[in-house]
C-alpha positions as CSV (number, residue, x, y, z in Angstrom):
1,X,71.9,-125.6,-191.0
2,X,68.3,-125.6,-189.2
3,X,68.0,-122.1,-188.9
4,X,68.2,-121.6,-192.5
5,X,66.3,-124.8,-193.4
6,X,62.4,-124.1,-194.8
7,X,60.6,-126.8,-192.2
8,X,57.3,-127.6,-194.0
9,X,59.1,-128.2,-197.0
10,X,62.0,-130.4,-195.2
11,X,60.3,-132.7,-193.0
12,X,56.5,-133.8,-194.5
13,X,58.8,-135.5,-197.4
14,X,61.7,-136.4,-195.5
15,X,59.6,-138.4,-192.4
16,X,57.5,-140.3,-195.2
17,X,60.1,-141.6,-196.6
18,X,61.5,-142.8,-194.0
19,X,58.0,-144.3,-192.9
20,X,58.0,-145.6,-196.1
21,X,60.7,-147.4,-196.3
22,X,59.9,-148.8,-192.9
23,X,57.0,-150.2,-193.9
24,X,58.2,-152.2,-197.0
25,X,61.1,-153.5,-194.7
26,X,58.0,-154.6,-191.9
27,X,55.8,-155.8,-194.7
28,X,57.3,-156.1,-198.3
29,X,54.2,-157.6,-199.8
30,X,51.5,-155.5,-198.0
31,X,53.9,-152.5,-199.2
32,X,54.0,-153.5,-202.7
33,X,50.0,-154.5,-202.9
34,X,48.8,-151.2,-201.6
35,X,51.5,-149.3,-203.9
36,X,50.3,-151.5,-206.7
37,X,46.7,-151.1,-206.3
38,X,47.3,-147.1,-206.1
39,X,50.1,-147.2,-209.0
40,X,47.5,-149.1,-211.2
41,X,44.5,-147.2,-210.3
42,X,46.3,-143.8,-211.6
43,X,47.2,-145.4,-214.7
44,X,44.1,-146.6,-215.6
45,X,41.8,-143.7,-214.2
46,X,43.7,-141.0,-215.9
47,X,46.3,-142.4,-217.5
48,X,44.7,-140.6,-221.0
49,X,45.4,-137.3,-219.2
50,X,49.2,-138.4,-219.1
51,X,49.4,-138.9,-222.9
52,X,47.3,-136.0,-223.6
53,X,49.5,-133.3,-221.6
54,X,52.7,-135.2,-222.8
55,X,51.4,-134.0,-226.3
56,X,50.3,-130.5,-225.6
57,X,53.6,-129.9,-224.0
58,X,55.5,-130.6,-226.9
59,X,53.0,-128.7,-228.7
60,X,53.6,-125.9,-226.3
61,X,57.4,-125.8,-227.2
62,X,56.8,-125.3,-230.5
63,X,54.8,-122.7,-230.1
64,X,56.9,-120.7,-227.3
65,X,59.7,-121.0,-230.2
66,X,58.1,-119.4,-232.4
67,X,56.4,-116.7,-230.8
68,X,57.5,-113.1,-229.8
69,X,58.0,-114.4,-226.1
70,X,60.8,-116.9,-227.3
71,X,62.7,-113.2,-227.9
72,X,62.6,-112.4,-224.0
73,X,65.9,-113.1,-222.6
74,X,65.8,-114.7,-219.1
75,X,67.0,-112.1,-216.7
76,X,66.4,-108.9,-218.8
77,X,68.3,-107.2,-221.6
78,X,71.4,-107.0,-219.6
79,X,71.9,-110.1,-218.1
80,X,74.6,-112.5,-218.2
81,X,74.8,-115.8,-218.8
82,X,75.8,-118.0,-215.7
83,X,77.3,-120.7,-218.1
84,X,78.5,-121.2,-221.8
85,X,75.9,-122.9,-224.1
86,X,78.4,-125.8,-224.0
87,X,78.2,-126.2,-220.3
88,X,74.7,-125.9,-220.3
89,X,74.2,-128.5,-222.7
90,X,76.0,-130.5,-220.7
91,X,74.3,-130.3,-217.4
92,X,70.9,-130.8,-219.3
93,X,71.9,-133.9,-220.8
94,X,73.7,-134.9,-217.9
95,X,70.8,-134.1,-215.0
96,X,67.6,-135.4,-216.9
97,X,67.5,-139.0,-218.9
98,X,71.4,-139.7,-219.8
99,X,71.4,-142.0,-216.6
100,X,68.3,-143.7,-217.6
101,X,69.2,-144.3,-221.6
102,X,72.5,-145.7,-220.5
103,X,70.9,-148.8,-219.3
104,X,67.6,-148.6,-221.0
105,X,68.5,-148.2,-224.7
106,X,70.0,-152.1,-225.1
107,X,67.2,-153.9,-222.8
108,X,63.9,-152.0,-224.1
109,X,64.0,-152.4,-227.9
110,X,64.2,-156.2,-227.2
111,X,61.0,-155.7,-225.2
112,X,59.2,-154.1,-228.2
113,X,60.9,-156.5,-230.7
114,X,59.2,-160.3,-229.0
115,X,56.1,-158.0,-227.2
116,X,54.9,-155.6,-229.0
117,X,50.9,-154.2,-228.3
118,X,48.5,-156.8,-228.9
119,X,46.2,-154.5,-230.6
120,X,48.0,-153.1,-233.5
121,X,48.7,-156.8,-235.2
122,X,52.2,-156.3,-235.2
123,X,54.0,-160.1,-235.5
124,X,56.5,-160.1,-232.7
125,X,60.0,-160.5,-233.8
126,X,59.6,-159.3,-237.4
127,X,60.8,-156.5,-239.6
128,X,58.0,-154.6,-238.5
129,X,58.3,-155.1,-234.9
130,X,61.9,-153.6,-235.0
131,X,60.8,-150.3,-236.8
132,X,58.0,-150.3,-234.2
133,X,61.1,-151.0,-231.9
134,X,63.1,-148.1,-232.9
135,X,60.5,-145.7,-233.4
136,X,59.3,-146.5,-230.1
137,X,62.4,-145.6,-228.4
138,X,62.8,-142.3,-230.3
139,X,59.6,-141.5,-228.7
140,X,60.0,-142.8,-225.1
141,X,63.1,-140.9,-224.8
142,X,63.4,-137.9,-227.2
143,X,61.5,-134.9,-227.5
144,X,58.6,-135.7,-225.6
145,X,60.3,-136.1,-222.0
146,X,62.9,-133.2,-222.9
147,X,59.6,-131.3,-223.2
148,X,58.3,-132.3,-220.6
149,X,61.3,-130.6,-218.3
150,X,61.5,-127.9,-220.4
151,X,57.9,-126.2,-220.2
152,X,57.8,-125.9,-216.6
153,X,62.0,-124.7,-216.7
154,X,61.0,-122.0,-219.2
155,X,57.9,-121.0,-217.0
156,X,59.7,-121.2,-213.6
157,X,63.3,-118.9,-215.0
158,X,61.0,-116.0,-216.4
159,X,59.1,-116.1,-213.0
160,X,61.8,-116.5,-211.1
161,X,64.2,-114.0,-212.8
162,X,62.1,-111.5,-215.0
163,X,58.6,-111.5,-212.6
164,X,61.3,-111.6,-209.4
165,X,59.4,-114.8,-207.8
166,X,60.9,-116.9,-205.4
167,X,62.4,-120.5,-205.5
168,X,59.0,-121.8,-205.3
169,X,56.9,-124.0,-207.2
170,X,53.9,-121.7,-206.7
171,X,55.9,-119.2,-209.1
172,X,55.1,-121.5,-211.6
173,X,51.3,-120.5,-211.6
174,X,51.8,-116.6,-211.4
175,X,50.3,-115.6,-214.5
176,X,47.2,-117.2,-214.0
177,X,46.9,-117.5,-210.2
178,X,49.1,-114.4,-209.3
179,X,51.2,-115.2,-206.1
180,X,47.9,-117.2,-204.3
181,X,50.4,-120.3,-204.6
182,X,53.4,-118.6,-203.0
183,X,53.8,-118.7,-199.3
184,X,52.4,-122.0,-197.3
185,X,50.9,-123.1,-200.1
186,X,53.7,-123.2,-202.4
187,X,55.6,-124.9,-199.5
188,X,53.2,-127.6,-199.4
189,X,53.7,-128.3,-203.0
190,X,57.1,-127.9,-202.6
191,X,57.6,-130.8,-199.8
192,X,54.9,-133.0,-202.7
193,X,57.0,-132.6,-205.7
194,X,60.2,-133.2,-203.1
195,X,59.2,-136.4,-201.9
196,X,58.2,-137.8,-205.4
197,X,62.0,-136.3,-207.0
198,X,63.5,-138.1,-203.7
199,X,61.6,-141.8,-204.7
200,X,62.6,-141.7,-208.0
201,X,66.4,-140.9,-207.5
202,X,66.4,-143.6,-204.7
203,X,64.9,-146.1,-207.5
204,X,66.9,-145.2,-209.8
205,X,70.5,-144.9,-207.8
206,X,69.4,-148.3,-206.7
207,X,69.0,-149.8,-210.4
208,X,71.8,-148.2,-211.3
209,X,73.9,-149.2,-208.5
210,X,73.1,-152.6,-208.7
211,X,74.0,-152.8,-212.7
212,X,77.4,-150.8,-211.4
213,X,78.3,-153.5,-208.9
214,X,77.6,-156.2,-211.5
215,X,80.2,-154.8,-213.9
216,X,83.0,-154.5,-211.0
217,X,82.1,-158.2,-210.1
218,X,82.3,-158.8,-214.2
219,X,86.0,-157.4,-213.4
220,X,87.0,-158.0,-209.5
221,X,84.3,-161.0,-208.7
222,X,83.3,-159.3,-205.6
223,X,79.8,-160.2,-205.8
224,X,76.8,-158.2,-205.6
225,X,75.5,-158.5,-202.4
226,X,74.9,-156.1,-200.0
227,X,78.7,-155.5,-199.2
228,X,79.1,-154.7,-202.8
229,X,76.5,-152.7,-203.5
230,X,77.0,-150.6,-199.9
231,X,80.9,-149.9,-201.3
232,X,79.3,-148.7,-204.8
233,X,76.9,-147.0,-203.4
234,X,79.4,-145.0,-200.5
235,X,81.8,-144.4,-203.9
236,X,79.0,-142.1,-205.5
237,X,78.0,-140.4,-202.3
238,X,81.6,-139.5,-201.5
239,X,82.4,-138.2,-204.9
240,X,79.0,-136.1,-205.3
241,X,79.9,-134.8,-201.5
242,X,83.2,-133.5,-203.0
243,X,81.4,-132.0,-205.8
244,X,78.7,-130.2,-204.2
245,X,81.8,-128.5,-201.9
246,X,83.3,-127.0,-205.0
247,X,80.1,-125.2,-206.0
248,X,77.8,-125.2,-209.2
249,X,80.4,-123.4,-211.8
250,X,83.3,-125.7,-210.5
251,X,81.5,-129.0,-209.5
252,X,78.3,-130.2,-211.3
253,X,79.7,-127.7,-214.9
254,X,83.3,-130.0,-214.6
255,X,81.5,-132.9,-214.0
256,X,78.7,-132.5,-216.4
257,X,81.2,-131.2,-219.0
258,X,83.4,-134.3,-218.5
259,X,80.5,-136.8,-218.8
260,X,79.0,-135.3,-221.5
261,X,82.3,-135.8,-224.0
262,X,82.3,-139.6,-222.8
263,X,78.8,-140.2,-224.1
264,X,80.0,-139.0,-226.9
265,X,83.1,-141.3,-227.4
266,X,81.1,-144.1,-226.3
267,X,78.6,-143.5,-229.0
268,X,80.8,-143.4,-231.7
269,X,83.1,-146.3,-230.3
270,X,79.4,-148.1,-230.7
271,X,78.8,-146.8,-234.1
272,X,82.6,-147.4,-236.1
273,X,83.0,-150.9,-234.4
274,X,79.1,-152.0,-234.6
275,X,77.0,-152.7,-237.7
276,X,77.7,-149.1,-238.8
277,X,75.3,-149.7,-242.1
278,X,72.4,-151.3,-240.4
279,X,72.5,-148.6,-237.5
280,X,72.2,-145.6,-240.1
281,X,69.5,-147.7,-242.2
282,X,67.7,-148.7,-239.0
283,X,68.1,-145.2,-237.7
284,X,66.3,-143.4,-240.8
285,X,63.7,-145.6,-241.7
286,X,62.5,-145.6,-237.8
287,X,62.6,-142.0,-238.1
288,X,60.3,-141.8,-240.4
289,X,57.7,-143.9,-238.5
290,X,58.7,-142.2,-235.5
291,X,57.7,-138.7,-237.7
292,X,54.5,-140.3,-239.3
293,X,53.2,-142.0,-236.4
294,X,54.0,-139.3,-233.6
295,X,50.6,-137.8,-233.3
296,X,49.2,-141.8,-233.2
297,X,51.6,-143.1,-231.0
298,X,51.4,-140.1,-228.1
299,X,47.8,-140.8,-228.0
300,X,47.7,-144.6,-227.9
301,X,46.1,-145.6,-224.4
302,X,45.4,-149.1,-225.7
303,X,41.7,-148.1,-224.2
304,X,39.8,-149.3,-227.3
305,X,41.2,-152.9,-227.4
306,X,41.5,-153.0,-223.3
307,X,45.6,-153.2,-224.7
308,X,47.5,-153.1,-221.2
309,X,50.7,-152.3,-223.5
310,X,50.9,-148.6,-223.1
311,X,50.2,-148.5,-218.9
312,X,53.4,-150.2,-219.0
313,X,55.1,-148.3,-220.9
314,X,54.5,-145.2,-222.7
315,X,51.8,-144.2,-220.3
316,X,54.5,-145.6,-217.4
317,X,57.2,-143.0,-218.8
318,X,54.8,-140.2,-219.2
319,X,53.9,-140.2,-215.5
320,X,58.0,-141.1,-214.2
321,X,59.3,-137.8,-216.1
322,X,56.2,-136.0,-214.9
323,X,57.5,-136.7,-211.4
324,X,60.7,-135.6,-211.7
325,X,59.7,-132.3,-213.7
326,X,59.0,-129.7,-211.2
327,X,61.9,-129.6,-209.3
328,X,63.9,-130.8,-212.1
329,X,62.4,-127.7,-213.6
330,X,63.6,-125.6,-210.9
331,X,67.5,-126.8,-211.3
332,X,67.1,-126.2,-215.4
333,X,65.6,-123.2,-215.0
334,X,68.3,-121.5,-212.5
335,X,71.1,-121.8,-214.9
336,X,69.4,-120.3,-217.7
337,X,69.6,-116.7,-216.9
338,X,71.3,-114.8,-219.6
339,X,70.1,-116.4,-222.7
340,X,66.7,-116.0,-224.2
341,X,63.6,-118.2,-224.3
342,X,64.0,-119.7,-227.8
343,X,67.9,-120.5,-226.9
344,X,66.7,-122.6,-223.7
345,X,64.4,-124.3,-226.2
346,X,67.7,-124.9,-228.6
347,X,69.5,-126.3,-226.0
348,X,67.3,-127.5,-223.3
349,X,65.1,-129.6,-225.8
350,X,66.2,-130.0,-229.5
351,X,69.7,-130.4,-228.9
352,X,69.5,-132.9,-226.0
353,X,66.9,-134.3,-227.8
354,X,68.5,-135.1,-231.2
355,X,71.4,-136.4,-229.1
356,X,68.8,-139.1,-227.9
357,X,67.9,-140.1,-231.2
358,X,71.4,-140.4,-232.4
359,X,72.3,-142.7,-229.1
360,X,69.5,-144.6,-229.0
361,X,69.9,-145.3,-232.7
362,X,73.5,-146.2,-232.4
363,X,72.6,-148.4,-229.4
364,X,69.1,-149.6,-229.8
365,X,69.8,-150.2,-233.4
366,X,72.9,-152.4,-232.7
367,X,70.6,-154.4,-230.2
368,X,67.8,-155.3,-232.3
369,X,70.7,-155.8,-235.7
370,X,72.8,-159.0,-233.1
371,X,68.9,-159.8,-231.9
372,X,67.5,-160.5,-235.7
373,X,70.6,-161.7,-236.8
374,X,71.6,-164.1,-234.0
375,X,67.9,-166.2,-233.6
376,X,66.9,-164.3,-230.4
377,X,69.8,-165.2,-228.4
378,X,69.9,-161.4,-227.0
379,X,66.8,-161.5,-226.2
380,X,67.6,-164.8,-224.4
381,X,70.2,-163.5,-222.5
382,X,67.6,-160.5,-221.5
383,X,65.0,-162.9,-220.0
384,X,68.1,-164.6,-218.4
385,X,69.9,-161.8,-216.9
386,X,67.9,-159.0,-217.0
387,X,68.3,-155.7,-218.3
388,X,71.4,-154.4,-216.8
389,X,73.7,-156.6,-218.3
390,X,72.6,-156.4,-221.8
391,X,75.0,-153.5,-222.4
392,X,77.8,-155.8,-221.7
393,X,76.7,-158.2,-223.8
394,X,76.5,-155.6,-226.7
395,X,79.9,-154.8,-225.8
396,X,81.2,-157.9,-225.8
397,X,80.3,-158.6,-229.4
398,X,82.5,-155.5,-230.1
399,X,86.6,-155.3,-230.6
400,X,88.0,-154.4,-227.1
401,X,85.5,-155.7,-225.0
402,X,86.7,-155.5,-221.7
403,X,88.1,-151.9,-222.6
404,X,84.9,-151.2,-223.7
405,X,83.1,-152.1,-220.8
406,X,85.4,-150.7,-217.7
407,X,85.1,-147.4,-219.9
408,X,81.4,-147.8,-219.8
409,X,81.7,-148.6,-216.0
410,X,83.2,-145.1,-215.7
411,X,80.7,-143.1,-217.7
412,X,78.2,-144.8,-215.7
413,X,79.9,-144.3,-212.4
414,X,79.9,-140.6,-213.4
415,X,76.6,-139.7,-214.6
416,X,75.1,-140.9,-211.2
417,X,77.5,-138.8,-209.3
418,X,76.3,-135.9,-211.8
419,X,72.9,-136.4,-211.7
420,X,72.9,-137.1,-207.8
421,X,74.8,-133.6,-207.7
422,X,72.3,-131.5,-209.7
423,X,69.5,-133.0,-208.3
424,X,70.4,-132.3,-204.6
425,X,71.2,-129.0,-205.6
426,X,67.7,-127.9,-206.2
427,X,66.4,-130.0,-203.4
428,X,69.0,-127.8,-200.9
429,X,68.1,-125.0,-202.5
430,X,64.4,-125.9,-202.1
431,X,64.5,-127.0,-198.6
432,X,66.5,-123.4,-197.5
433,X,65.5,-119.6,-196.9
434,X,68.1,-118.1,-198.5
435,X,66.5,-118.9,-202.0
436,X,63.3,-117.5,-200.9
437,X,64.7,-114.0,-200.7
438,X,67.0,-113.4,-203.4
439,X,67.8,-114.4,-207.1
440,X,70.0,-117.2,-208.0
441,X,72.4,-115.7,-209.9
442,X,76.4,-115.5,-210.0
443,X,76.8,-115.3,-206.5
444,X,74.8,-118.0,-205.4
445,X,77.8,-120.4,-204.8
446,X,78.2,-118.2,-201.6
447,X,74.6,-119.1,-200.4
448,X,75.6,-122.9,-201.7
449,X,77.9,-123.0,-199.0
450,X,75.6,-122.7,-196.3
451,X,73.5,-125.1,-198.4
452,X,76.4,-128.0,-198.0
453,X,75.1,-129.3,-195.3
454,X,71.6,-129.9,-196.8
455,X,72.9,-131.2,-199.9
456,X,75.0,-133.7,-198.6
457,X,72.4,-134.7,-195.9
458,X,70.1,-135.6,-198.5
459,X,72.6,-137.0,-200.5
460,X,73.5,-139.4,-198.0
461,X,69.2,-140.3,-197.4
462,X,69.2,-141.3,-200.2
463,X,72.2,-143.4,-201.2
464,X,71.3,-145.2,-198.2
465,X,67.9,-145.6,-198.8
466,X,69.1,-146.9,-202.3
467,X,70.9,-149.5,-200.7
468,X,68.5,-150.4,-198.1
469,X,66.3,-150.9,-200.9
470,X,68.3,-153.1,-203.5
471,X,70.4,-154.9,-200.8
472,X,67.1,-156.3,-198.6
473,X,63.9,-155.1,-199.9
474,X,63.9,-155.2,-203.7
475,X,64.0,-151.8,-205.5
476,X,60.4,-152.1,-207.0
477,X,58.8,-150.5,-204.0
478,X,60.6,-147.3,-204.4
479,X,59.8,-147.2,-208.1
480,X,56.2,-147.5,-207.4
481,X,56.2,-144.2,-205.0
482,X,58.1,-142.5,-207.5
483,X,55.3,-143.5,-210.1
484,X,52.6,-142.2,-207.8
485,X,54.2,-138.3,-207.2
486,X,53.6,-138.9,-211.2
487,X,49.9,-137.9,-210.5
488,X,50.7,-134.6,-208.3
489,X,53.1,-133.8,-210.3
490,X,51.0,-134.4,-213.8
491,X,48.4,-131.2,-212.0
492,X,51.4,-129.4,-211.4
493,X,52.8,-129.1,-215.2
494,X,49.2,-129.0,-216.7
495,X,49.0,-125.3,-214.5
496,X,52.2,-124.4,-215.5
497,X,51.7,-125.3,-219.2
498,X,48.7,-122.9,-218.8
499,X,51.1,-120.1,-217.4
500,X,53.3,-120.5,-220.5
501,X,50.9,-120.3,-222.7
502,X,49.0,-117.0,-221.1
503,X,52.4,-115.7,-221.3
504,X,52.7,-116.4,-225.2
505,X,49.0,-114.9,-225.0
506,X,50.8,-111.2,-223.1
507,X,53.8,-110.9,-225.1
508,X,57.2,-109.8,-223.6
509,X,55.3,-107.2,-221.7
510,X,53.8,-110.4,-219.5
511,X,57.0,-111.7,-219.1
512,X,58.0,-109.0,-216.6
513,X,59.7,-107.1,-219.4
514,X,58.1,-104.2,-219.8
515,X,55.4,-104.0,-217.0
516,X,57.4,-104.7,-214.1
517,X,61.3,-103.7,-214.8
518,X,61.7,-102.8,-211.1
519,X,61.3,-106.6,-210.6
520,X,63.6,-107.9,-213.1
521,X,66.8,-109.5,-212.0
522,X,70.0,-107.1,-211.3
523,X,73.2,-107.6,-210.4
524,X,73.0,-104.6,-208.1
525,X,70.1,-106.0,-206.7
526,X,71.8,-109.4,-205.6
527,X,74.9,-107.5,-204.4
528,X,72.5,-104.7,-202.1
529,X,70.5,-108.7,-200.6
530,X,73.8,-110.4,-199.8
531,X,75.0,-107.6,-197.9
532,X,72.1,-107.0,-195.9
533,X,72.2,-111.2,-195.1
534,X,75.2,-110.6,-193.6
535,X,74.9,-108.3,-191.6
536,X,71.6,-109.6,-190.4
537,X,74.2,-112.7,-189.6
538,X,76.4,-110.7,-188.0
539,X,73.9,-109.5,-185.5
540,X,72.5,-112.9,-184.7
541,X,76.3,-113.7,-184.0
C-alpha cells in the first residue's frame, strides 16, 4: 500500500486530524472556542464572497450550457461512456446532498417558519413565513449547491480527460495557470481540500449515525449510547468495505442505483398518503418566490441590518458545499467521460436538482402543512427532540407508520454506506500514484484494487472518528473544521470557475479538442500505461 501511496498528500491531513480530535477530547471547550472564533471570523470577513461565487457559479452553468464548449464531449469524439445516464444520475444524487436532505428537509422549514431573518419583517409563523420557508429550502438545496459541484466536475474531467492532466487539483487551474499548480503544489492543495472533505464526512456520518441509532432504539430500545452508536457505525463501515472490493461499475453503480429508486418510493409514499393538495399548492407558489426572489435571496448577507440570519444559514451552506466541492469534483468528474459537457450539466445539475425541489416539496411542504395546522406542536417536538427525529414524527402521522419508518431506516442506512463509498474512492484515488500517471477510464477497477487498502483505511478513520466524536465529544467540533476547509476551498472554485470560463472564452479548440489531440484520452493509451505498470511491478518483484 505505502509504496504506491502519494505521502504529502496522505499524511499532512491524516495527522491533523488525528491532532484534532485529540485536542477536543483534552480540551472540548478550548477546542470549540478557538474553532468558533475562526468559524465566525470567516463568515463574517468574507462571508459576501461566499454568496457572491455561489451566484456566479450558477451563472457559469448556464452559460457553459449554452455555449459551443457544452458540444465537447469529455474524452474526445470517440470515447465511451463509463456508465448509463441512469447510473450516473444515480451516483450524483446519491454522493452529494441526498444524505443531508434526508434529515434536513423536515427539521429546517420549521426553523424558517418561527425564525425567520429579523430584517425582512416577515411575522414568524405566518402564511408568509412558510412561502419564505419553502422557497428557502429550494434554494439551500437545489440548484445552487448542485452548481456548486458541478463547475469544478466539468473543469477538472476536460482537464483531466481531453487536456490529459492528472488526478490533481492543480488541473483544475490549467487554462489560466498552465501546469504551475501540478506537482508539489498541487499536492499541497490536494492534502487541504482532503482534510476539509475528511471533517465534513466525519460530521456528517456522526449526525447521521446518531439519527440511525435513534430509529433502531425507536424499534429494538437499545439505546443510543456509545455501544449503539459503535454497532451502527461498524454496520456502515463493513458494508462500504464490501462495496469498495467489488469496484466502481459493481459497487458504488449497484448501490447508488438501488438507493436512488428508494428515494423515489419514499417520496411518493410521502406525497399519495400526505396532504397531497397542499404539497402541490405549497410546492408552486414557493416556486414562484423561490424564481422571483433568486437573485435577492443569493445575495442576502444580512450586512445592512447587522441580520446574523444568513451566517447561519445560507452563508453556513454556501461555505459546507464549498468544502466538499473539490474533491467531490474530482469523483463527479471521473465518471463522466463519454458524454458531453452540456449532458454532465443535464444530469449532474438540473436533473438532481429538480429532484430536490420535488423532495423537498413533498417533505418540507408536509412539515410546515401538520406545523400550521396543528398550533406549532411540530415545531414543539423540534425544540424537544431535535432535528433527527422530526422525520419520524412526519411519518407517524402517515398510514403505516412503523413500515414507513424501518423503510426509511434502510434508505438512510444505505445512502451513508453510498456516500461513504464514493467519497473514499476519490480520497484513495487522491492519496495514490497510480492516478497520477494514467487516465481513469474503464480499466481503472484494476488500479482500484491496489487502492482497497487506502479506501478502507480511510474508511475506517473516519467511522471511528465519527464515533469518537458523537459518543464522547459532541459532533459540533468536527462540523466546525469542516466549515473552516469552506474558506480554502471557496479560493479553490473561484480559480476554477475562472478556468471554465477562459475555456468558454477558447472554444472546443481550448478544451484540448483540436490543439492538443495527442493528449486526449485513448483507449489504446490506457492499455500501452497498464502494461508498462506491470511490468515495472514485475521487476520490483
Amino acid at each position: 500500500m505505502f509504496h504506491r501511496m502519494r505521502p504529502l498528500v496522505f499524511w499532512p491531513p491524516f495527522i491533523l486530524l488525528m491532532l484534532a480530535v485529540a485536542a477536543s477530547i483534552i480540551d472540548l471547550q478550548g477546542f470549540l472556542a478557538v474553532t468558533g472564533r475562526l468559524n465566525t471570523a470567516i463568515l463574517e470577513n468574507v462571508g459576501w464572497l461566499f454568496s457572491l461565487t455561489s451566484l456566479a457559479m450558477v451563472i457559469t452553468c448556464l452559460i457553459v450550457f449554452l455555449s459551443p464548449l457544452g458540444r465537447t464531449r469529455i474524452g474526445g469524439e470517440h470515447a465511451r461512456p463509463m456508465l448509463s445516464a441512469w447510473r450516473w444520475f444515480s451516483i450524483t444524487l446519491c454522493t452529494t446532498v441526498a444524505v443531508g436532505i434526508m434529515f434536513w428537509s423536515t427539521a429546517e422549514p420549521l426553523y424558517h417558519l418561527h425564525s425567520p431573518p429579523a430584517s425582512l419583517d416577515i411575522t414568524a409563523n405566518s402564511l408568509d413565513a412558510a412561502r419564505f420557508s419553502l422557497s428557502t429550502m429550494f434554494l439551500h438545496w437545489s440548484f445552487t449547491p448542485y452548481a456548486i459541484y458541478t463547475v469544478p466536475a466539468v473543469m477538472f474531467a476536460i482537464a483531466h480527460y481531453n487536456m490529459g492532466k492528472p488526478f490533481s487539483l492543480g488541473s483544475l487551474f490549467t487554462p489560466i495557470l498552465g501546469d504551475r499548480l501540478i506537482g508539489r503544489p498541487g499536492r499541497l492543495l490536494d492534502a487541504l481540500a482532503l482534510f476539509a472533505l475528511v471533517c465534513g464526512m466525519a460530521s456528517s456520518l456522526g449526525t447521521g449515525v446518531m439519527t440511525l441509532a435513534g430509529g433502531v432504539d425507536r424499534f429494538l430500545g437499545t439505546g443510543t449510547g456509545p455501544l449503539a452508536l459503535g454497532v451502527v457505525t461498524l454496520a456502515i463501515v463493513t458494508l462500504f468495505t464490501a462495496s469498495a472490493a467489488s469496484g466502481l461499475q459493481r459497487g458504488i453503480a449497484t448501490l447508488s442505483a438501488l438507493n436512488a429508486r428508494a428515494f423515489f418510493v419514499f417520496m411518493a409514499f410521502i406525497f399519495l398518503f400526505g396532504p397531497t393538495r397542499d404539497i402541490l399548492g405549497y410546492g408552486v407558489e414557493s416556486s414562484g418566490a423561490y424564481v422571483g426572489q433568486f437573485l435577492e435571496k443569493s445575495l442576502f448577507t444580512g450586512a445592512l441590518a447587522d441580520d446574523p440570519w444568513p451566517k447561519s444559514w445560507s452563508i453556513f451552506y454556501w461555505a459546507n458545499w464549498m468544502a466538499w466541492a473539490p474533491i467531490t469534483a474530482l469523483f463527479l468528474g471521473r465518471i463522466s467521460r463519454g458524454y458531453t459537457v452540456r449532458q454532465f450539466m443535464l444530469i449532474n445539475l438540473v436533473a438532481p436538482a429538480l429532484f430536490a425541489i420535488a423532495y423537498v416539496s413533498v417533505t418540507s411542504g408536509s412539515m410546515l402543512h401538520l406545523d400550521l395546522t396543528g398550533d406549532g406542536g411540530m415545531y414543539a417536538l423540534l425544540q424537544e427532540n431535535g432535528p433527527g427525529a422530526m422525520v419520524y414524527a412526519l411519518l407517524d402521522e402517515l398510514p403505516l407508520g412503523g413500515l414507513s419508518a424501518a423503510a426509511f431506516l434502510a434508505i438512510a442506512f444505505l445512502s451513508y454506506v453510498t456516500a461513504a463509498d464514493s467519497n473514499t474512492e476519490a480520497i484513495s484515488q487522491l492519496c495514490s500514484n497510480d492516478s497520477q500517471t494514467a487516465l481513469a477510464g474503464d480499466g481503472d477497477d484494476d488500479n482500484a484494487a491496489g487502492r482497497l487498502p487506502l479506501k478502507v483505511l480511510w474508511g475506517t478513520t473516519i467511522g471511528a472518528v465519527a464515533w469518537i466524536m458523537t459518543s464522547f465529544v459532541g459532533v459540533d467540533g468536527i462540523k466546525m473544521l469542516s466549515n473552516l476547509g469552506g474558506f480554502p476551498a471557496l479560493l479553490i472554485v473561484i480559480l476554477a470557475t475562472a478556468s471554465l470560463l477562459r475555456l468558454v472564452s477558447l472554444g472546443t479548440a481550448g478544451a484540448g479538442m483540436e490543439r492538443t489531440p495527442s493528449r486526449t484520452y485513448s483507449e489504446e493509451a490506457h492499455a500501452r500505461w497498464q502494461q508498462r505498470r506491470r511490468l515495472a511491478e514485475a521487476e520490483q518483484g
